[in-house]
Biotite code that builds the C-alpha atoms (Angstrom):
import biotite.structure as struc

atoms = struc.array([
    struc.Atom([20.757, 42.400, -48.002], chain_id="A", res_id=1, res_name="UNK", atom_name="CA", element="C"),
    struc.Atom([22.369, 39.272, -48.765], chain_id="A", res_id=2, res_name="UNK", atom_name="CA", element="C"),
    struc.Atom([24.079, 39.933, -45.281], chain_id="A", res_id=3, res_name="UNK", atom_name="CA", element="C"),
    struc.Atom([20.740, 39.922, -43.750], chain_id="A", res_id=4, res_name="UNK", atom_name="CA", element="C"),
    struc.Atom([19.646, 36.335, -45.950], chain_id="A", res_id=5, res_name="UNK", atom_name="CA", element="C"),
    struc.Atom([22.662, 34.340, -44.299], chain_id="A", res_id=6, res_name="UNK", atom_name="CA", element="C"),
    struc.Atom([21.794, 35.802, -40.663], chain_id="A", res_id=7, res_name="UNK", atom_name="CA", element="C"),
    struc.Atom([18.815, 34.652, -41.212], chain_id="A", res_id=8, res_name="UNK", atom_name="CA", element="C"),
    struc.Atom([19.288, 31.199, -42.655], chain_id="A", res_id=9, res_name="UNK", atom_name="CA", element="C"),
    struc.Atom([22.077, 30.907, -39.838], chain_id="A", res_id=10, res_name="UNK", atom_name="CA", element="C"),
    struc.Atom([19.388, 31.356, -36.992], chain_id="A", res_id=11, res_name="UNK", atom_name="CA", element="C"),
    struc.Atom([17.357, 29.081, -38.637], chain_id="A", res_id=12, res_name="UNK", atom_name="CA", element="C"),
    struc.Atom([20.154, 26.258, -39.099], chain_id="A", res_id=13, res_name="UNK", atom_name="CA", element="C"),
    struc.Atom([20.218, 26.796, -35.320], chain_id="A", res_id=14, res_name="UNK", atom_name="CA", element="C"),
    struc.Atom([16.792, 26.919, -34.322], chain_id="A", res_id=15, res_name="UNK", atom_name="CA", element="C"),
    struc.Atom([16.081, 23.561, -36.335], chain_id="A", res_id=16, res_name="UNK", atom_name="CA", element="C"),
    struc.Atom([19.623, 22.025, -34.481], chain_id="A", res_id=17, res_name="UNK", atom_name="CA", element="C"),
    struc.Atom([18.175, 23.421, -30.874], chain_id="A", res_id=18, res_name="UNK", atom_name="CA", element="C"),
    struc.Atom([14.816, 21.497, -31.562], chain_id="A", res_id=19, res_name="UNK", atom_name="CA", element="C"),
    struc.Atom([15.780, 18.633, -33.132], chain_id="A", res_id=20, res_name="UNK", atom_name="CA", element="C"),
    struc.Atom([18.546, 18.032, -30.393], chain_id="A", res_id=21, res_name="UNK", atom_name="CA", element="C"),
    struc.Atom([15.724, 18.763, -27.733], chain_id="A", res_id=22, res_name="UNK", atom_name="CA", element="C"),
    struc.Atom([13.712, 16.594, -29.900], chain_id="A", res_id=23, res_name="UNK", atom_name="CA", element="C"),
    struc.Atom([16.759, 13.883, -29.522], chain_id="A", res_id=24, res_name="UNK", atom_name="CA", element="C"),
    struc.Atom([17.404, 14.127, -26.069], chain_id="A", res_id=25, res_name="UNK", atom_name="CA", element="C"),
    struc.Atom([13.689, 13.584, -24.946], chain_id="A", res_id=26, res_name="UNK", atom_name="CA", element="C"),
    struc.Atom([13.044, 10.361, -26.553], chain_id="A", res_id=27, res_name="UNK", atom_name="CA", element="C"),
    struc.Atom([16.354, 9.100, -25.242], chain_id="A", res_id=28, res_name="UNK", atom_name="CA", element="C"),
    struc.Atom([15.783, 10.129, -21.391], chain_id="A", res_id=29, res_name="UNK", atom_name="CA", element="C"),
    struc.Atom([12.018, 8.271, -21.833], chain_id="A", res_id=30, res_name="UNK", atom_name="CA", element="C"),
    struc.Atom([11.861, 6.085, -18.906], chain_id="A", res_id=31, res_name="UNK", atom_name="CA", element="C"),
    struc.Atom([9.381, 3.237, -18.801], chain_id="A", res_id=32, res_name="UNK", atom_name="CA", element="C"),
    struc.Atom([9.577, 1.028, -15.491], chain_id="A", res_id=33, res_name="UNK", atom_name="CA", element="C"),
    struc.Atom([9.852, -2.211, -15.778], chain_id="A", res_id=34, res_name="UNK", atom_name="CA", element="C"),
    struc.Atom([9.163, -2.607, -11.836], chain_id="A", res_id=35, res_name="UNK", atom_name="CA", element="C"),
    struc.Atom([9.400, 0.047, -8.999], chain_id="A", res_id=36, res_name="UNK", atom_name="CA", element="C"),
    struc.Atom([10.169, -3.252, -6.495], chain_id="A", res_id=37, res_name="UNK", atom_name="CA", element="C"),
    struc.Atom([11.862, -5.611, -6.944], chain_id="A", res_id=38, res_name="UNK", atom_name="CA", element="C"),
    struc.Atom([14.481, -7.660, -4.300], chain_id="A", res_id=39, res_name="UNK", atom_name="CA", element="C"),
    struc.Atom([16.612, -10.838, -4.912], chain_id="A", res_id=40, res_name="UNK", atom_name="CA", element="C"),
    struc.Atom([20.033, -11.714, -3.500], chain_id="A", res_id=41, res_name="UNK", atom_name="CA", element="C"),
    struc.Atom([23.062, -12.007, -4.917], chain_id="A", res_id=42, res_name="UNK", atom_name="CA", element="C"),
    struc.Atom([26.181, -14.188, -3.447], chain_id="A", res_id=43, res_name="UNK", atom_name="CA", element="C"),
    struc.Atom([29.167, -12.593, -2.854], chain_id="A", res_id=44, res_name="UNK", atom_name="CA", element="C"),
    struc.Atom([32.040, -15.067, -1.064], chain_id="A", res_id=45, res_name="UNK", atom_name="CA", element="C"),
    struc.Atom([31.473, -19.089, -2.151], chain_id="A", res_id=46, res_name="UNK", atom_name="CA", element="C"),
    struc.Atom([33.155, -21.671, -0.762], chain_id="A", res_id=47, res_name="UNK", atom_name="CA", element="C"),
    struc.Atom([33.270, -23.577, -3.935], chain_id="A", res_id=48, res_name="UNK", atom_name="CA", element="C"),
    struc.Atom([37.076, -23.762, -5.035], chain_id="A", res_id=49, res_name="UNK", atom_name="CA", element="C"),
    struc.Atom([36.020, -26.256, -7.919], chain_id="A", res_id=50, res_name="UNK", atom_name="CA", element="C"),
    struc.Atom([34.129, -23.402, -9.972], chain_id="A", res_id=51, res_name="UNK", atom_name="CA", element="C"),
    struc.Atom([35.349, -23.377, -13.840], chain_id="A", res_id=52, res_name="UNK", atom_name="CA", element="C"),
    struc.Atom([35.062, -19.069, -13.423], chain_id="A", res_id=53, res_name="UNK", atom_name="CA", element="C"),
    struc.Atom([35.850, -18.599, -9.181], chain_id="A", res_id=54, res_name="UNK", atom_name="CA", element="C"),
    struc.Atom([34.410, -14.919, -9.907], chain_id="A", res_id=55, res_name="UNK", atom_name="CA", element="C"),
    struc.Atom([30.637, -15.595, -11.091], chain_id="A", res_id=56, res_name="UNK", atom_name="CA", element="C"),
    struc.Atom([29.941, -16.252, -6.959], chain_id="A", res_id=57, res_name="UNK", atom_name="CA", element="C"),
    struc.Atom([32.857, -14.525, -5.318], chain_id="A", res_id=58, res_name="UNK", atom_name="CA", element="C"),
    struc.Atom([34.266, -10.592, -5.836], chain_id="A", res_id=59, res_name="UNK", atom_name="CA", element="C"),
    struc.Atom([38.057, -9.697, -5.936], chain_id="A", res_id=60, res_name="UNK", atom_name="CA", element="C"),
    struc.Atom([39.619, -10.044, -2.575], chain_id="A", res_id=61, res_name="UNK", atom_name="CA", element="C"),
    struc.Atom([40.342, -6.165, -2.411], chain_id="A", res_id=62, res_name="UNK", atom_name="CA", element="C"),
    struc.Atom([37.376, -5.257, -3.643], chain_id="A", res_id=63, res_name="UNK", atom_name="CA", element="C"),
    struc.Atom([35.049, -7.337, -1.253], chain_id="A", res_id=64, res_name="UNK", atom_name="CA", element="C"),
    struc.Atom([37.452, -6.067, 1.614], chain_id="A", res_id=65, res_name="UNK", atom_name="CA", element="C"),
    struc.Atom([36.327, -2.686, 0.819], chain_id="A", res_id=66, res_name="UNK", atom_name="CA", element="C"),
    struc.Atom([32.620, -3.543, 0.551], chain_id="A", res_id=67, res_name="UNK", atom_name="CA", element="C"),
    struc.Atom([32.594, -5.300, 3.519], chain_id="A", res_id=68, res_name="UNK", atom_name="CA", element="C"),
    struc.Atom([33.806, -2.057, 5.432], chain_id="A", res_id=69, res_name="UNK", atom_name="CA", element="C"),
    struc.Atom([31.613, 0.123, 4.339], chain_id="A", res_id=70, res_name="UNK", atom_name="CA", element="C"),
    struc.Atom([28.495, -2.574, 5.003], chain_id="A", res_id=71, res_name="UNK", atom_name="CA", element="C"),
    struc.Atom([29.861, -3.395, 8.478], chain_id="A", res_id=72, res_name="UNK", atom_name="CA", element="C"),
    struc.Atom([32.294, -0.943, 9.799], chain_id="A", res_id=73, res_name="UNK", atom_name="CA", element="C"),
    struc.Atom([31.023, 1.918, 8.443], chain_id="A", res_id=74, res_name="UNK", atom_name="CA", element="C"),
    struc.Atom([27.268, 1.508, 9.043], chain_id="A", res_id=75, res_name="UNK", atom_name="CA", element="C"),
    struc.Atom([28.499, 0.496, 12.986], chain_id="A", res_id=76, res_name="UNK", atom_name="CA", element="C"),
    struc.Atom([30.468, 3.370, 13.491], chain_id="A", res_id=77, res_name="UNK", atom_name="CA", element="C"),
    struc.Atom([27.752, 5.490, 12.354], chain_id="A", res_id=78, res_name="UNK", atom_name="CA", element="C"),
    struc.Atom([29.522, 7.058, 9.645], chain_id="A", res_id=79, res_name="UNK", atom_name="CA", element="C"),
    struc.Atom([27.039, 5.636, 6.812], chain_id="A", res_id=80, res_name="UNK", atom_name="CA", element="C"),
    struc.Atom([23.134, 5.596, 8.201], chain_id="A", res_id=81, res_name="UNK", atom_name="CA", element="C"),
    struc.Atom([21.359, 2.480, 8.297], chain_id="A", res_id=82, res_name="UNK", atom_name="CA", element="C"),
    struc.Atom([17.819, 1.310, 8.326], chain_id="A", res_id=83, res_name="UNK", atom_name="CA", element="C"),
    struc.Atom([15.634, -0.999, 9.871], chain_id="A", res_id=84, res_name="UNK", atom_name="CA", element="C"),
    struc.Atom([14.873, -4.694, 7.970], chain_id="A", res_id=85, res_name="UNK", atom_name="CA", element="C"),
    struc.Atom([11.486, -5.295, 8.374], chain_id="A", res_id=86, res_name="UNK", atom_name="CA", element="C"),
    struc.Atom([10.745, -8.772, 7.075], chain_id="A", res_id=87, res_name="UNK", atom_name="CA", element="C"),
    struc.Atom([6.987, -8.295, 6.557], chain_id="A", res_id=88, res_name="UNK", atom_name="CA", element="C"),
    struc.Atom([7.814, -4.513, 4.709], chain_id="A", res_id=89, res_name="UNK", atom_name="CA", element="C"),
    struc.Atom([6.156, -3.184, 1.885], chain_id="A", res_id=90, res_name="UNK", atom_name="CA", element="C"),
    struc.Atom([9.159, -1.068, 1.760], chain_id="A", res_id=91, res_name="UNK", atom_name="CA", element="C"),
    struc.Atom([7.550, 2.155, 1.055], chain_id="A", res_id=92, res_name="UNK", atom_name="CA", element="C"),
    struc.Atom([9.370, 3.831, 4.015], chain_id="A", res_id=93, res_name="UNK", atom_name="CA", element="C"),
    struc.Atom([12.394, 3.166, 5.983], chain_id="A", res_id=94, res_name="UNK", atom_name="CA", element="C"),
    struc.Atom([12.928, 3.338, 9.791], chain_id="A", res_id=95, res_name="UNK", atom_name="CA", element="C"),
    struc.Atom([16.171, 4.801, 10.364], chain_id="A", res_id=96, res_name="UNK", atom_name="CA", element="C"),
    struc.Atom([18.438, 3.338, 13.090], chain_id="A", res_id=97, res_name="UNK", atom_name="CA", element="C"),
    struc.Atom([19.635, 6.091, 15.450], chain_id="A", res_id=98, res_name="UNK", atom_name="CA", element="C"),
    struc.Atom([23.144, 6.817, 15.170], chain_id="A", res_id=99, res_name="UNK", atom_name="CA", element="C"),
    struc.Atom([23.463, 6.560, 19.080], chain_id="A", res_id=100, res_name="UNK", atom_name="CA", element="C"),
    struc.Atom([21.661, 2.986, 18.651], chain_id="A", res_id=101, res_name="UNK", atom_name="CA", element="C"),
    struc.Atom([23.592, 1.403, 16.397], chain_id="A", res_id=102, res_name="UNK", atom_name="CA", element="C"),
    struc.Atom([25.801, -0.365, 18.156], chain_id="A", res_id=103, res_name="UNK", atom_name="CA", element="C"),
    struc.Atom([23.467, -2.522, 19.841], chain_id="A", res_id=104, res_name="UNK", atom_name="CA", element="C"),
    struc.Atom([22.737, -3.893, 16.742], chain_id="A", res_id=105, res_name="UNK", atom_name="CA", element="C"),
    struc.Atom([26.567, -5.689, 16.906], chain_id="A", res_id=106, res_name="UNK", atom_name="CA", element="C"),
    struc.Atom([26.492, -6.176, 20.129], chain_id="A", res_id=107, res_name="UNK", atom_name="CA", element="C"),
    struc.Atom([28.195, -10.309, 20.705], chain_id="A", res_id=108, res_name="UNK", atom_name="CA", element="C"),
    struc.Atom([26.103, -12.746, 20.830], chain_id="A", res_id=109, res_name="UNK", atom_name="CA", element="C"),
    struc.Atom([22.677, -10.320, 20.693], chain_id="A", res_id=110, res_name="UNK", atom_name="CA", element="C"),
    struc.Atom([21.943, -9.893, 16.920], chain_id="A", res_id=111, res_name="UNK", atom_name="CA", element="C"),
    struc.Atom([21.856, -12.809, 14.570], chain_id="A", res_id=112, res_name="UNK", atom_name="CA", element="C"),
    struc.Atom([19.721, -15.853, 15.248], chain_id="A", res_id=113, res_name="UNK", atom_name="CA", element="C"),
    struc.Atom([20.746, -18.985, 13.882], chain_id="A", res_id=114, res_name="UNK", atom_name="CA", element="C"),
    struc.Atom([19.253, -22.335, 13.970], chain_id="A", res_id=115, res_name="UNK", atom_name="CA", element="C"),
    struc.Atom([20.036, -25.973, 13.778], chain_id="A", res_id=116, res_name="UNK", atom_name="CA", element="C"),
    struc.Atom([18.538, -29.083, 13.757], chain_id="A", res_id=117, res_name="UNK", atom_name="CA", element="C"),
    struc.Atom([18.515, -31.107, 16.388], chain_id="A", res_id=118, res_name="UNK", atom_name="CA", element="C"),
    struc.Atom([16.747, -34.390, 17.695], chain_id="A", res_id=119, res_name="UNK", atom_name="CA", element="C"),
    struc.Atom([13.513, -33.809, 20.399], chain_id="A", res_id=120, res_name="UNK", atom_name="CA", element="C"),
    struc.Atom([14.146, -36.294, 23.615], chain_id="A", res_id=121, res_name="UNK", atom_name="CA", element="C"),
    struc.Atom([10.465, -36.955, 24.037], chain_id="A", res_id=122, res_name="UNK", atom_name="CA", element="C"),
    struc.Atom([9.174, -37.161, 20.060], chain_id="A", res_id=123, res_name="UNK", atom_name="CA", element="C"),
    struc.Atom([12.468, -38.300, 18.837], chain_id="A", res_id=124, res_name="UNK", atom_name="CA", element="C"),
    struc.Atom([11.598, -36.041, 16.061], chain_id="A", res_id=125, res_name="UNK", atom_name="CA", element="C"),
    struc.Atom([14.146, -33.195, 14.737], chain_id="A", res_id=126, res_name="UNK", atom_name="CA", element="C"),
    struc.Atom([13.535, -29.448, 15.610], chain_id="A", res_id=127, res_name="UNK", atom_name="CA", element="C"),
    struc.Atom([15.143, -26.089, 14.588], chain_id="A", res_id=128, res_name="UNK", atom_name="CA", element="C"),
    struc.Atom([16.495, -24.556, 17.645], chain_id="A", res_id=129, res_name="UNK", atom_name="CA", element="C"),
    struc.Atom([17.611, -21.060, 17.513], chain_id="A", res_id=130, res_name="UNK", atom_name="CA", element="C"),
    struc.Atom([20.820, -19.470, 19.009], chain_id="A", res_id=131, res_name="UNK", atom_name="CA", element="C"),
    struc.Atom([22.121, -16.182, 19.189], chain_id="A", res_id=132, res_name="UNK", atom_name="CA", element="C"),
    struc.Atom([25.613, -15.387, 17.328], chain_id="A", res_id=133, res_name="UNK", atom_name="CA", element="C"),
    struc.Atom([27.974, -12.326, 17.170], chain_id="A", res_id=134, res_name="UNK", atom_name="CA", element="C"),
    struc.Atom([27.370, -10.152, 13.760], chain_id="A", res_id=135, res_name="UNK", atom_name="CA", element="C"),
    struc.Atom([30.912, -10.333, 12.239], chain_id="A", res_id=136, res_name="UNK", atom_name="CA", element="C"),
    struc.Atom([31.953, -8.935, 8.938], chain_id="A", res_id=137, res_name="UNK", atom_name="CA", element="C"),
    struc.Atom([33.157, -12.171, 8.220], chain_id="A", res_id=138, res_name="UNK", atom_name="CA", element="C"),
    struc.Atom([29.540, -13.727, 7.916], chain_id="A", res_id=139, res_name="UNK", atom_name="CA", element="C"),
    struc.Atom([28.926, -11.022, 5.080], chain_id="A", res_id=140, res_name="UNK", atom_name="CA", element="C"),
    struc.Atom([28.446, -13.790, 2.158], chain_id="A", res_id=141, res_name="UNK", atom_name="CA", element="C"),
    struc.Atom([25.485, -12.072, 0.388], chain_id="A", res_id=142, res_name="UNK", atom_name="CA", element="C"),
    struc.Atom([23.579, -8.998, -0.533], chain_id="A", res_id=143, res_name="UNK", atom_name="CA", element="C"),
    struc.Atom([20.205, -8.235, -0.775], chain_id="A", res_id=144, res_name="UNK", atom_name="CA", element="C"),
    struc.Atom([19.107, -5.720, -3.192], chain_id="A", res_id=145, res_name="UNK", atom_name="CA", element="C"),
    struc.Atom([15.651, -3.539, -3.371], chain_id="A", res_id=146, res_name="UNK", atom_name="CA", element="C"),
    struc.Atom([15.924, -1.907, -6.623], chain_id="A", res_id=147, res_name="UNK", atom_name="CA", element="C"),
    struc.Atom([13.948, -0.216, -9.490], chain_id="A", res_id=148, res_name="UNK", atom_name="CA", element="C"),
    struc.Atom([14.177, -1.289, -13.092], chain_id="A", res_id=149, res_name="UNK", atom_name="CA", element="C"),
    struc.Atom([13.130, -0.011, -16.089], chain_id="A", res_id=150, res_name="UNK", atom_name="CA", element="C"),
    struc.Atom([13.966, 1.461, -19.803], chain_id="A", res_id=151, res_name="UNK", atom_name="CA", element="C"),
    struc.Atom([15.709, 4.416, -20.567], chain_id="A", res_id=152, res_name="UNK", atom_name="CA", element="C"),
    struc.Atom([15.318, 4.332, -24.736], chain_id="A", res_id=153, res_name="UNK", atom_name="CA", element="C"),
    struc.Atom([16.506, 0.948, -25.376], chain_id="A", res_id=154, res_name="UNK", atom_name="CA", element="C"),
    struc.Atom([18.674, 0.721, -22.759], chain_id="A", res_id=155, res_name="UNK", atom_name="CA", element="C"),
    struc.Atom([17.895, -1.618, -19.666], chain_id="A", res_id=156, res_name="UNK", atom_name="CA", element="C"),
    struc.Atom([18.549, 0.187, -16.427], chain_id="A", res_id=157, res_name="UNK", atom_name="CA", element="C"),
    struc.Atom([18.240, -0.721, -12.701], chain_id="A", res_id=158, res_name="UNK", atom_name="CA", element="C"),
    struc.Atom([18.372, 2.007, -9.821], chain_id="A", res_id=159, res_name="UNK", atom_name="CA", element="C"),
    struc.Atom([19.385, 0.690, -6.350], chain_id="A", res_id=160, res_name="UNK", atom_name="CA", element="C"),
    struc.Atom([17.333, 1.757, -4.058], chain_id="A", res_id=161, res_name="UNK", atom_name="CA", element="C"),
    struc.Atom([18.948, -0.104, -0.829], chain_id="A", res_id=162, res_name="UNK", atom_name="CA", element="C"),
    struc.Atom([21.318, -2.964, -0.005], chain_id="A", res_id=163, res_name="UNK", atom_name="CA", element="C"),
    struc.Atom([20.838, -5.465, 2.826], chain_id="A", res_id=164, res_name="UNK", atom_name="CA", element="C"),
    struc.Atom([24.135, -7.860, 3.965], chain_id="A", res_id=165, res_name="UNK", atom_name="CA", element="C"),
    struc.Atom([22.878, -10.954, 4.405], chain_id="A", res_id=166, res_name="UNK", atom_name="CA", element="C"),
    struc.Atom([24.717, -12.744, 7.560], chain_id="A", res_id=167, res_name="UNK", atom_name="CA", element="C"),
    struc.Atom([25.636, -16.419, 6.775], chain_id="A", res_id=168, res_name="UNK", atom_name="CA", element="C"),
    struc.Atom([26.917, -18.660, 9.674], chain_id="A", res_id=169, res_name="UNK", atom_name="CA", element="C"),
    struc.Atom([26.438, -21.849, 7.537], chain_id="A", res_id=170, res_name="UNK", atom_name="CA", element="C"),
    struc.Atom([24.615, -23.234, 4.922], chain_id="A", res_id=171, res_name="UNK", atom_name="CA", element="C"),
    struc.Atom([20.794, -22.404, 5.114], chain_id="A", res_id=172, res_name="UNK", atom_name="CA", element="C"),
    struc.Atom([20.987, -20.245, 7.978], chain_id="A", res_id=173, res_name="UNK", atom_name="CA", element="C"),
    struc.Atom([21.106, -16.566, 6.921], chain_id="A", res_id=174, res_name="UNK", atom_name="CA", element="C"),
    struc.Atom([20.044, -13.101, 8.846], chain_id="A", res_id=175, res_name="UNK", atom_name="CA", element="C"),
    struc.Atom([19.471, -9.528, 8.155], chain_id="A", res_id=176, res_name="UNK", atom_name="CA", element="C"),
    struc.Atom([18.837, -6.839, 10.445], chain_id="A", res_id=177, res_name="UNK", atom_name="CA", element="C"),
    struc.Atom([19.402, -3.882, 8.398], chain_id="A", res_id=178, res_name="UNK", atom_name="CA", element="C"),
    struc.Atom([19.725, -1.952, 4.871], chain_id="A", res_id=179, res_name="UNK", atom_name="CA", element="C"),
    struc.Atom([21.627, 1.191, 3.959], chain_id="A", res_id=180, res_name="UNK", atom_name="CA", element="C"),
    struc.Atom([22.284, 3.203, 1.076], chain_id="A", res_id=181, res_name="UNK", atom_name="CA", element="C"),
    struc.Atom([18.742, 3.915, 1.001], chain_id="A", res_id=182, res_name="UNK", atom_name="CA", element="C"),
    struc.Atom([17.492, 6.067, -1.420], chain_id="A", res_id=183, res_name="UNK", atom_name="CA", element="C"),
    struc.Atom([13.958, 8.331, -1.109], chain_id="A", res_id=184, res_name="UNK", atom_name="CA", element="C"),
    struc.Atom([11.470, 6.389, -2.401], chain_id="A", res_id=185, res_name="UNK", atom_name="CA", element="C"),
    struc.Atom([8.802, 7.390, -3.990], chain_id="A", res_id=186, res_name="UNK", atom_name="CA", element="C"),
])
């Protein structure tokens, strides 16, 4: 009998620890979003030498190095897939860019527009001219980030739902053509 009473109190003790750990785990994997969209850019190379902390614009040399390859020479060899930038997106869906048509997106001197100022010989005015230049990983000075945020408990949480390099030839001129590590959005 009394064999019986501590089986019994035993499955309880369990039961209770199953539930209450169930219990637990649910309020901690809540998730309340913040935002489902949300982009800004981040700079990744400055040419500031002057900074007091040279790391709150710039990333470790091998690290960057690394970064860089897999958001230029990986995404134009085809090994990582890459997706249209559509300036005027709602972002809801993604083109994908062909693997076979990739490479025209680094093709020299067809991909990046930049522009410059320059004076008008009849107004005497200034106007931005544009001019093609050659997508180099070199240019890579900033992301672009489309990403999710929200709560998990009490814990402040951001899911990255793409990455866009953003092309800098010089200050104030900046281009993207594409994003990758795209995940399904919902």
């Amino acid at each position: 009998m009394k064999t019986i009473k501590v089986l019994v109190v035993s499955l309880l003790c369990m039961i209770s620890t199953l539930v209450y750990a169930q219990q637990g785990s649910t309020e901690v994997n809540s998730k309340k979003v913040i935002t489902k969209k949300i982009m800004y850019d981040v700079q990744i190379v400055s040419n500031r030498v002057n900074e007091v902390d040279w790391f709150w614009q710039n990333m470790i040399e091998n690290d960057l190095d690394q970064l860089l390859t897999i958001l230029f020479d990986d995404v134009k060899n085809g090994i990582i897939q890459a997706y249209v930038y559509d300036y005027d997106g709602d972002y809801a869906s993604f083109e994908s860019i062909p693997k076979d048509g990739i490479k025209d997106y680094f093709e020299e001197n067809a991909n990046l527009m930049g522009s410059y100022l320059e004076n008008d010989e009849e107004t005497g005015s200034q106007i931005e001219v544009y001019a093609p230049y050659p997508a180099k990983k070199s240019y890579i000075q900033e992301l672009r980030f489309l990403e999710e945020w929200y709560y998990e408990g009490d814990v402040f949480c951001k899911r990255v739902i793409s990455v866009a390099p953003i092309f800098v030839l010089y200050e104030g001129c900046k281009d993207i053509f594409y994003w990758v590590n795209i995940e399904a959005v919902n």
